[in-house]
N, C-alpha and C positions, 0 to 999 in steps of 0.2 A: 253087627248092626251099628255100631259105635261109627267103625272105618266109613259106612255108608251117608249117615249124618253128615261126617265131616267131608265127604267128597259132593254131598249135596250143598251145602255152605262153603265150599270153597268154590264150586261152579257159581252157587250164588251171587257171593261177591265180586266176583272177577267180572260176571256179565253185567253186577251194578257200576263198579268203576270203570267199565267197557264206555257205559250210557253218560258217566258223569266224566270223564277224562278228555272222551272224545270233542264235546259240546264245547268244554268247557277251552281245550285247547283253540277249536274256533274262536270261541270269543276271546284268548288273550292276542292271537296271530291275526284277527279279524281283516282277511282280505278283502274284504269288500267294502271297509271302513264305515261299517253298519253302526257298531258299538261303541269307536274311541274315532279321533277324526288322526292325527297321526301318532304311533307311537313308536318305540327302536326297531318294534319287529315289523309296521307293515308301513314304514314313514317310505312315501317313494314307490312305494310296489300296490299295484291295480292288477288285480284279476281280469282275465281277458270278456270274463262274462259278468261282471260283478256290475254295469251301467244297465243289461237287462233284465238283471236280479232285483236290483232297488226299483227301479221302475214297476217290476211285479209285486211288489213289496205292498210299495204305494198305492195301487191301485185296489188291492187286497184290501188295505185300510179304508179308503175312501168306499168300498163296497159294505164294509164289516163294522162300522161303527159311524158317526152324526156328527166328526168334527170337519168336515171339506167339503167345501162348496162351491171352490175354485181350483183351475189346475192351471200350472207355469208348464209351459212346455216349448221347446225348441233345439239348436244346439248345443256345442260345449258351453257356446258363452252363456248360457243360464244358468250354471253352476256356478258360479260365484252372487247368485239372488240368495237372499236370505228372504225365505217366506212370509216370516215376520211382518217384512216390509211392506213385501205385497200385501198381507192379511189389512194392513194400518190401509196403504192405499185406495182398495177395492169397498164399495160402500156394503156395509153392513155384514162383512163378510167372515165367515167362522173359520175358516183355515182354509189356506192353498196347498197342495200337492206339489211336486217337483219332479216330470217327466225332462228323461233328457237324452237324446242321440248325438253323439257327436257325430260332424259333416252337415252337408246338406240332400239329407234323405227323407225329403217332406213327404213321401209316400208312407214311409214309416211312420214320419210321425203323426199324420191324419192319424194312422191306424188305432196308435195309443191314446191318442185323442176320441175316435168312437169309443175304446173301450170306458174312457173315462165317462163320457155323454150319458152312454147308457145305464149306469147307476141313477141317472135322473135327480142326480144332487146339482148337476153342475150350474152354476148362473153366471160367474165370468171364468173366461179364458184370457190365460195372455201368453202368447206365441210371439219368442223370438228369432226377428230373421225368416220369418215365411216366405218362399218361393214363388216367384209367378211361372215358373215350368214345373209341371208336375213329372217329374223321371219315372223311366220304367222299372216295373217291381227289380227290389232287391233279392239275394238269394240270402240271407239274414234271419236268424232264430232273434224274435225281439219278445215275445211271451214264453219263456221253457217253462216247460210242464216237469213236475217229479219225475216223472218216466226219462221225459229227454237229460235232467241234470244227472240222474241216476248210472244210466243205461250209456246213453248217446255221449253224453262228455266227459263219464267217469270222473267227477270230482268230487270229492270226498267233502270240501267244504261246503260245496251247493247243496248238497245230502242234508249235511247239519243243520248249516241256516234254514233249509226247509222244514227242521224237525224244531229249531227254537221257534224259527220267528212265523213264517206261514200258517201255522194250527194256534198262534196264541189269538184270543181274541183283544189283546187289552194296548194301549195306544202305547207308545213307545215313551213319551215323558214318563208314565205312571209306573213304569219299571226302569225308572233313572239311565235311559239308555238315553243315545245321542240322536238329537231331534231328526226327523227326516229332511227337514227344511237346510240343516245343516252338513249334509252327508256330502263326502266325495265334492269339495270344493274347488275347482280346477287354479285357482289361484291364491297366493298369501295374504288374508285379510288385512294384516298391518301394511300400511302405504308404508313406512321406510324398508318393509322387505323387500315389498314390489319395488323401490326404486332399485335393489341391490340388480334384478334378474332385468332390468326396461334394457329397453333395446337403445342402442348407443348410437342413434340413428339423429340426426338435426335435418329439418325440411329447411330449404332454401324458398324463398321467398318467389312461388311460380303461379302458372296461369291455371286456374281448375275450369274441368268444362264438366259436362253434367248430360251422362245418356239416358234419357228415360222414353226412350222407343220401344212401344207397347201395342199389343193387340188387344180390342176392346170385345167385350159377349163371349173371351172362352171357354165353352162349353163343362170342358174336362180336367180344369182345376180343382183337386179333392178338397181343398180347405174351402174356397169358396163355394163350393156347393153344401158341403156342412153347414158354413154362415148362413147363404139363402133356407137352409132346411130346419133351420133351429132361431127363430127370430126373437126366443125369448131368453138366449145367453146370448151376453154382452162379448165380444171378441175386441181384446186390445190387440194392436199389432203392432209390435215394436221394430225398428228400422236404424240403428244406431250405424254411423260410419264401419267400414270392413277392410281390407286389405290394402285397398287400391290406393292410400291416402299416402302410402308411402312409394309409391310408384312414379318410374320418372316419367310416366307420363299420366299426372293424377287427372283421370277421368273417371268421375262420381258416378258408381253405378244403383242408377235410381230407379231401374226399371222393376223391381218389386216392390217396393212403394208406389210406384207411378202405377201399375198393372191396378194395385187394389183400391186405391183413391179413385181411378177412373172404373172400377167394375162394382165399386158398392155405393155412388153415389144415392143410388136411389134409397140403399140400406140403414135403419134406423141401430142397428144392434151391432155397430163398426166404430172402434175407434181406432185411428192410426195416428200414430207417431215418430216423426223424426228427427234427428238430432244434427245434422249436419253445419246444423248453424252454430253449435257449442264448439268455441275458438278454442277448447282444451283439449278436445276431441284429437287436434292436429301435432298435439306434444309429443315427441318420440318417449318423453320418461313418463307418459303415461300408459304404455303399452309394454305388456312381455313379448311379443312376438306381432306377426302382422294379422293376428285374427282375433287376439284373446287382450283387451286393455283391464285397465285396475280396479277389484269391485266395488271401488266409489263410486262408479259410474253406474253399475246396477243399483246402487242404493237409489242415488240419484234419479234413475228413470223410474223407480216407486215413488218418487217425491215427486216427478213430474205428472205421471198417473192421476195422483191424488190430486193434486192441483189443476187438471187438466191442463198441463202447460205443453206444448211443439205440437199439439195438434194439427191434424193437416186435415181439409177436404176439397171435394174439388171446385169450391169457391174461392178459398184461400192457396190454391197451389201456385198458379203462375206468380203471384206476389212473393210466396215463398221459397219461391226456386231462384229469383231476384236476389232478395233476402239474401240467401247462403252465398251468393256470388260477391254479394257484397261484404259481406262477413268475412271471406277469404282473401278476398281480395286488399283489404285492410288488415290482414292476419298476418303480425310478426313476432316469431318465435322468440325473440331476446327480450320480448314484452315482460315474459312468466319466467318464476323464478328457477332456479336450479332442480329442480326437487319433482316429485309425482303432484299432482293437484290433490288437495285434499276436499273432502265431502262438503266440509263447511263454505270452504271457496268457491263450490259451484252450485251452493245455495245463497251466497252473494251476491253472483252474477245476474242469478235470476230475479232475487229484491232487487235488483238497481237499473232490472229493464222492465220490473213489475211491483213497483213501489205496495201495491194492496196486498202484497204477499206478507209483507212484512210487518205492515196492522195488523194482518189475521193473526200474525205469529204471539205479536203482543197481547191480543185478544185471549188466546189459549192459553199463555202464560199467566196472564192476572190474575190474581186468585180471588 
């Protein structure tokens, strides 16, 4: 009877430090940089399915509890937003989400975007880099179900995470976990790391020309039909410079800003934004590569956000398509200093071609 006791308590035990080894191991190896953002063991290393993970993560939350009201969604380059920002930028707003696919698979991303709609919290959106082609469907798992991480991809880690984080109801601060706003950051938030990895690239001083040849009423753009179909969420659309800037033959491709300023004129619930006129934008040490630059520049476009500042509609475009020509055209790189541009410097720029920016500033500061 004794022997029996103890083989029942030794199965016991083994199946409890089974339940607490296993979890617990996820959360020190944390591939999917859910819990710590890098540490020795997962610094550098991304699970191949860990960006469809957190995205179901998030949207979980925004379904399961009253702090989101907002969702960031677009490319790699919205991974380095800090929500935060957005949350300060966006009026009145209780938290932002962080949906993110990397490439440009705006079919996908609409998708995550209805899922997000349909909780009926959402009141603004800000999408970066939206497409004016809507591509044909991907062959892509962007929502996996328990069954598919289970079964279909065999990962032992997707199991866990699904056993910590998906069944808890409680928001990720209040169990001193690492915010979701700050997950999976695709760049080094300190500008002097970023200068260590910029690209060693110098623009020479050339002619930019600007295509924004566009068809106007189409039909079968998934995001713009979303816009028309939901008039009472705010859609920001962000359009920051992209590849081509370093190209020898820099020709500004404007034709997804141009598509959407010319197809929502009529639209009260659009706001679009561009940045091509920011002479920092054109600095090779402000980029790691030719698609991903330094996330002062996200901070930066939540500060434009908030201020309503690069607005574009289609009153103001022909003058600001001028504008940027002009701006480059006078743009010399030996102008700026050696170094990455820092946040503060291109809230500078902006006080000194928006002198009221910097009363308000004074305003909020006085106590």
């Amino acid at each position: 009877m004794e022997l029996y006791r103890k083989n029942i308590l030794f199965i016991l035990v083994c199946t409890l430090c089974a339940f607490i080894s296993v979890p617990a191991f996820v959360w020190i190896v944390d591939p999917f940089h859910i819990y710590h953002r890098d540490t020795w063991l997962n610094k550098d290393k991304y699970h191949s399915s860990a960006e469809s993970f957190n995205n179901f993560i998030q949207l979980k939350y925004l379904n399961t509890c009253d702090m989101f009201d907002a969702v960031l969604i677009g490319n790699s380059r919205t991974s380095a937003f800090d929500s935060i920002d957005l949350k300060k930028a966006l009026p009145k707003c209780k938290g932002c989400i962080k949906l993110k696919i990397g490439g440009w698979i705006t079919s996908e991303h609409t998708r995550f975007l209805q899922k997000a709609i349909k909780s009926k919290k959402i009141k603004n959106v800000v999408f970066m880099d939206p497409s004016n082609i809507t591509p044909q469907s991907q062959n892509r798992i962007v929502l996996p179900s328990l069954r598919d991480s289970l079964f279909k991809r065999g990962s032992m880690f997707v199991a866990c995470l699904h056993v910590i984080d998906l069944f808890n109801c409680f928001p990720h601060d209040k169990l001193g976990l690492v915010q979701l706003n700050k997950v999976h950051s695709y760049l080094p938030e300190n500008t002097k790391e970023f200068g260590k990895i910029s690209l060693k690239l110098h623009l020479k001083k050339r002619v930019f020309t600007i295509d924004d040849t566009v068809l106007i009423n189409v039909p079968d753009n998934q995001l713009l039909s979303l816009i028309r179909k939901y008039p009472n969420i705010t859609f920001h659309l962000l359009f920051p410079p992209y590849r081509n800037i370093f190209s020898d033959t820099p020709i500004l491709d404007w034709k997804p800003m141009s598509f959407f300023v010319k197809n929502t004129k009529e639209l009260s619930n659009v706001k679009i934004y561009d940045f091509h006129d920011i002479p920092h934008f054109y600095i090779s040490r402000n980029w790691a590569d030719v698609s991903h630059f330094s996330p002062v520049f996200n901070k930066f476009i939540a500060y434009c956000i908030e201020h309503s500042l690069h607005t574009i509609t289609a009153k103001n475009y022909d003058a600001y398509k001028q504008h940027v020509l002009d701006v480059l055209k006078s743009f010399n790189p030996s102008d700026y200093p050696e170094r990455p541009t820092t946040f503060e410097e291109l809230v500078a720029y902006e006080e000194s071609l928006h002198p009221e920016l910097k009363k308000q500033k004074v305003a909020v500061e006085k106590p």
